[in-house]
C-alpha positions as CSV (number, residue, x, y, z in Angstrom):
1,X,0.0,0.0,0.0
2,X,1.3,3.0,-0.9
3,X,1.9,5.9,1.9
4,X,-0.3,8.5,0.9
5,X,-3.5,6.0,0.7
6,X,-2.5,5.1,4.3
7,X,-2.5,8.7,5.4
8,X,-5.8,9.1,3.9
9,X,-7.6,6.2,5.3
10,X,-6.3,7.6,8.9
11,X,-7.6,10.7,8.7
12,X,-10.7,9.1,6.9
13,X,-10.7,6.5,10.2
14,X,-10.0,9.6,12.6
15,X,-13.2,11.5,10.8
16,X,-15.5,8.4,11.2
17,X,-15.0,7.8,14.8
18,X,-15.0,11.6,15.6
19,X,-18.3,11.6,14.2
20,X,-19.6,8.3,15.6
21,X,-18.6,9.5,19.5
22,X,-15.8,6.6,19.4
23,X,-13.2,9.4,20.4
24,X,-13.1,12.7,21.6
25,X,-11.6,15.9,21.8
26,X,-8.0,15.1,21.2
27,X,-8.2,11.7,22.7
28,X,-7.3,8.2,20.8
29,X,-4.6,7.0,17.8
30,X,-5.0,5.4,15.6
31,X,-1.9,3.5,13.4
32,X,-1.9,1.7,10.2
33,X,1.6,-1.3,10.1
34,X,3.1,-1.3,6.0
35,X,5.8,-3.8,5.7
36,X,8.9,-3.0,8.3
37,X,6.8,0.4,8.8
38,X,4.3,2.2,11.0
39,X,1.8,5.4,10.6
40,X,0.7,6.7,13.1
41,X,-1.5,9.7,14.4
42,X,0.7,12.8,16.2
43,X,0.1,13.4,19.9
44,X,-2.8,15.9,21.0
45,X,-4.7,16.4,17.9
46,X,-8.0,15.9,17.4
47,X,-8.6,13.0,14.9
48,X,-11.4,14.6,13.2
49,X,-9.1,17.4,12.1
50,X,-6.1,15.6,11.0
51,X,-4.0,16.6,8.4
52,X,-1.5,14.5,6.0
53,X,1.4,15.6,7.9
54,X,-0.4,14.3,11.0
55,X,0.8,11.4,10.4
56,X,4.1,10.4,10.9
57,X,6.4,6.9,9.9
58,X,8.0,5.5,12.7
59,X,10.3,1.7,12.1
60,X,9.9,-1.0,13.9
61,X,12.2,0.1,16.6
62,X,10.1,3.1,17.1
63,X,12.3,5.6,15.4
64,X,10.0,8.7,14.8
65,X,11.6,10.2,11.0
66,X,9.9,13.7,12.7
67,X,7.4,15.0,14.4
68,X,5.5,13.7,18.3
69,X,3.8,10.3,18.1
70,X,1.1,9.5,20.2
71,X,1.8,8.2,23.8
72,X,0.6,5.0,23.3
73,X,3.4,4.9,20.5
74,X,5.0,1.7,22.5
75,X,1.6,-0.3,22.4
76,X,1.4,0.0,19.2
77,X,4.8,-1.1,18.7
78,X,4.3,-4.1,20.9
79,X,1.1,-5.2,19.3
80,X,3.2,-5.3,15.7
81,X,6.0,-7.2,17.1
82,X,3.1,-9.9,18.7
83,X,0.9,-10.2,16.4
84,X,2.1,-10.5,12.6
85,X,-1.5,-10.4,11.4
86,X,-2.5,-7.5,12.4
87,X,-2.2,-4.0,10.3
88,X,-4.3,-1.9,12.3
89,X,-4.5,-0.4,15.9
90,X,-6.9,1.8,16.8
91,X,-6.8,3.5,20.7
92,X,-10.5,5.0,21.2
93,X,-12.5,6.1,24.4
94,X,-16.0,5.2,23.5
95,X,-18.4,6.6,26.5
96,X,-20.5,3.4,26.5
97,X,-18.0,1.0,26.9
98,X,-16.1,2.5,29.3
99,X,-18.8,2.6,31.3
100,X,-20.0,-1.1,31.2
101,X,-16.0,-1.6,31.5
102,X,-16.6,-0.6,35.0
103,X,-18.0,-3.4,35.7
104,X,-15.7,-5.9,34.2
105,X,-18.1,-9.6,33.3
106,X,-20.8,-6.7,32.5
107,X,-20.0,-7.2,28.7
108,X,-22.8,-10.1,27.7
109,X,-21.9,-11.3,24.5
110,X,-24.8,-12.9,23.6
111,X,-26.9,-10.5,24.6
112,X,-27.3,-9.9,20.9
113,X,-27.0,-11.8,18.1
114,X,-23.6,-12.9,16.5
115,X,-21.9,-10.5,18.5
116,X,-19.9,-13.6,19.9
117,X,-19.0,-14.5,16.3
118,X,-17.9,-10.8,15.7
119,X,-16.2,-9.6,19.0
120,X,-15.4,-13.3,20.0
121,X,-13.1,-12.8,22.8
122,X,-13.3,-9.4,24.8
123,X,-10.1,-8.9,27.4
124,X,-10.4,-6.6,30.4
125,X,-7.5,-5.0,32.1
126,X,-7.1,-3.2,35.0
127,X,-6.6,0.8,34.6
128,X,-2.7,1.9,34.5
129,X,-1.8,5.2,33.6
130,X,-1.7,6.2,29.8
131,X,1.0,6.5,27.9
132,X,3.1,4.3,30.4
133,X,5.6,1.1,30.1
134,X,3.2,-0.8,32.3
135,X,0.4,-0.2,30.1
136,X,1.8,-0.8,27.0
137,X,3.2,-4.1,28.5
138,X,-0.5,-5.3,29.4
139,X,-2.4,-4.8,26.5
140,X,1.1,-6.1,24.5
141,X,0.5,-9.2,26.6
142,X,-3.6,-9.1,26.3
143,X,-3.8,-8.8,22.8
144,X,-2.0,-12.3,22.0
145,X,-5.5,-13.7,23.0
146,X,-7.8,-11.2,21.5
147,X,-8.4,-8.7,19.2
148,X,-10.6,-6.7,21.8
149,X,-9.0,-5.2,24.8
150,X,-11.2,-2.5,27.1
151,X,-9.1,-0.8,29.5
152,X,-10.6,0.0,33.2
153,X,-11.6,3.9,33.2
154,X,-9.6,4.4,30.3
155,X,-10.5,3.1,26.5
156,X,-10.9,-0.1,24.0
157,X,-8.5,-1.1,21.6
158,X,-9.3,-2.9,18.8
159,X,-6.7,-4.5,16.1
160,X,-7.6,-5.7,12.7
161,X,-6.0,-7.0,9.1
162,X,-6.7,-3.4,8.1
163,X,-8.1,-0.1,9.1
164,X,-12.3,-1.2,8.5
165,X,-11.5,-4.4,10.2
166,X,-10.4,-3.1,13.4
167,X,-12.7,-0.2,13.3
168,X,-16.2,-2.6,13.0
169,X,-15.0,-4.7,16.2
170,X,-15.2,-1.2,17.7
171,X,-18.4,0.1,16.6
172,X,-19.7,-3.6,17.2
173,X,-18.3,-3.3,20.5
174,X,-19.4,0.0,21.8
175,X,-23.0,-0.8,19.8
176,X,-23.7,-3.6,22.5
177,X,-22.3,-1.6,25.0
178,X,-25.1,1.0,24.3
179,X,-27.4,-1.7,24.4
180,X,-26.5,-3.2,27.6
181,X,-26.2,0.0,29.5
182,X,-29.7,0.9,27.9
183,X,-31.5,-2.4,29.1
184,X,-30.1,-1.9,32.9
185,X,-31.8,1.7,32.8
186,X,-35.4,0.1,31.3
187,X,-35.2,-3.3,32.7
């Protein structure tokens, strides 16, 4: 895939979950892996705004070529170097699931259908500071299991074969959720 259609379908990604309350503010990152290279969105900009030079090529070793990547840079990295099929990382703070990530075993599967066949595994960790070695080593060890990690007080990340693939786990994910948190309030 060529660079600048991997810029484009970040800041395309970054528009999408702006608009769908996925992130907020200048909260989330989102990073796209192309051979022995990484894209990734800039620290403290808001995703819905990005701009080509937003997004910056760091190696495998995490050597930035310029500008400030994201703090979550080194999960990113270690998601890569675990997991060889995925391409894409996205870091979001959807409302809904951090709130039924409160309650970790809250997350009903079934509770709609083939939502188990879609999400399949969802992991829970415990909340550690963003941005910090320890965090990036748990969801770097959580994600060898699953493709859905929701982080205590914090956020969900989702990995995928591409960009649309680990976006849908987390609109399917924040979708139940919604639904969840809605049948508690009626039921």
């Amino acid at each position: 895939m060529k660079k600048e259609q991997i810029v484009k379908a970040i800041i395309k990604t970054g528009v999408i979950l702006y608009n769908k309350d996925l992130i907020y503010a200048t909260n989330g990152n989102i990073s796209v892996r192309n051979g022995k290279e990484i894209y990734i969105t800039a620290t403290g900009l808001c995703k819905a705004d990005l701009k080509p030079d937003d997004i910056l090529r760091v190696n495998t070793s995490g050597k930035v070529a310029k500008g400030a990547p994201s703090i979550e840079l080194n999960m990113h990295l270690g998601i890569y170097k675990n997991r060889k099929d995925i391409n894409a990382v996205i870091l979001a703070h959807p409302f809904f699931t951090n709130l039924i990530g409160i309650q970790p075993g809250a997350l009903n599967l079934s509770a709609l259908p083939d939502m188990e066949k879609h999400l399949k595994d969802v992991d829970f960790i415990r909340s550690i500071k963003p941005g910090s070695a320890e965090l990036a080593k748990a969801v770097t060890a959580a994600i060898k299991k699953t493709d859905i990690i929701v982080i205590h007080r914090y956020g969900a990340v989702t990995v995928g074969s591409d960009l649309p693939d680990a976006r849908y786990k987390l609109e399917r994910l924040e979708y139940l959720a919604k639904f969840l948190v809605f049948k508690q309030i009626i039921f």
